[in-house]
N, C-alpha and C positions, 0 to 999 in steps of 0.2 A: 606496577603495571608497565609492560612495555610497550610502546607505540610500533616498534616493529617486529613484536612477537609474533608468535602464531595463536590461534583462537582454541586455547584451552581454559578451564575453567579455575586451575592456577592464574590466570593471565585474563580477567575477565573484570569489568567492573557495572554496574547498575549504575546508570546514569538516565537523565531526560534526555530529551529531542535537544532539548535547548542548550543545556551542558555542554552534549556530541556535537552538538553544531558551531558552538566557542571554541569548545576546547584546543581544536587545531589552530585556531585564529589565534589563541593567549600562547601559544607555545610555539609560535611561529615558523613552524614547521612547513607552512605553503609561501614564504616569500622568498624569491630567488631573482636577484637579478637577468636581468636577459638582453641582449644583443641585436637590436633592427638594422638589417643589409641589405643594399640595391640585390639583385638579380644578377649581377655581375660580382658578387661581393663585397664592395665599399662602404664601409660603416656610415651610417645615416644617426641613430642615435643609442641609447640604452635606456631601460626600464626597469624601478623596482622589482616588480613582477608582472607575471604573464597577462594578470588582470588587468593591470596599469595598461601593459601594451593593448592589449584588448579592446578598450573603451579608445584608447588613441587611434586606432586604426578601423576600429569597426569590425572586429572578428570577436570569435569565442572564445574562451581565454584557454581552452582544453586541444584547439588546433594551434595555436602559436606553440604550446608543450611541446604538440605533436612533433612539431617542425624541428624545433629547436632540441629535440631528442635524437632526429634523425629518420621520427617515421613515415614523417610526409616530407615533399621536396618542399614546399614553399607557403605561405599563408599569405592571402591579398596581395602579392604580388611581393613580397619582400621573402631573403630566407634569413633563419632566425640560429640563435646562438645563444649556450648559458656563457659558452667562451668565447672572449674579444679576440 
């Protein structure tokens, strides 16, 4: 099975809620380091992952992504980086 297949039935598997809900967590496909920056720039600090930053700053951890992808300008007042 591939994880970034397309949804054919070659490429399918029967699993629980609770399996699909590990499964990305055991194969650690959602942790990515990320980059916190003044508003001018200047690196402040960095984070595991977007969650980490999330809980640290008081955001969602799906608008820090945002940022740090390029789709939003800025989250809580910081703008955000997978790159230092």
């Amino acid at each position: 099975i591939e994880a970034s297949g397309q949804y054919t039935l070659a490429n399918m598997q029967l699993i629980t809620w609770e399996e699909n809900a590990t499964k990305g967590h055991s194969e650690n496909r959602t942790v990515k380091e990320v980059h916190q920056f003044d508003m001018g720039g200047v690196y402040i600090r960095s984070f595991d992952s977007t969650v980490e930053a999330g809980r640290a700053v008081g955001a969602l951890q799906s608008n820090i992504a945002s940022a740090a992808r390029g789709k939003q300008k800025s989250c809580r007042g910081f703008t955000w980086s997978y790159e230092r």
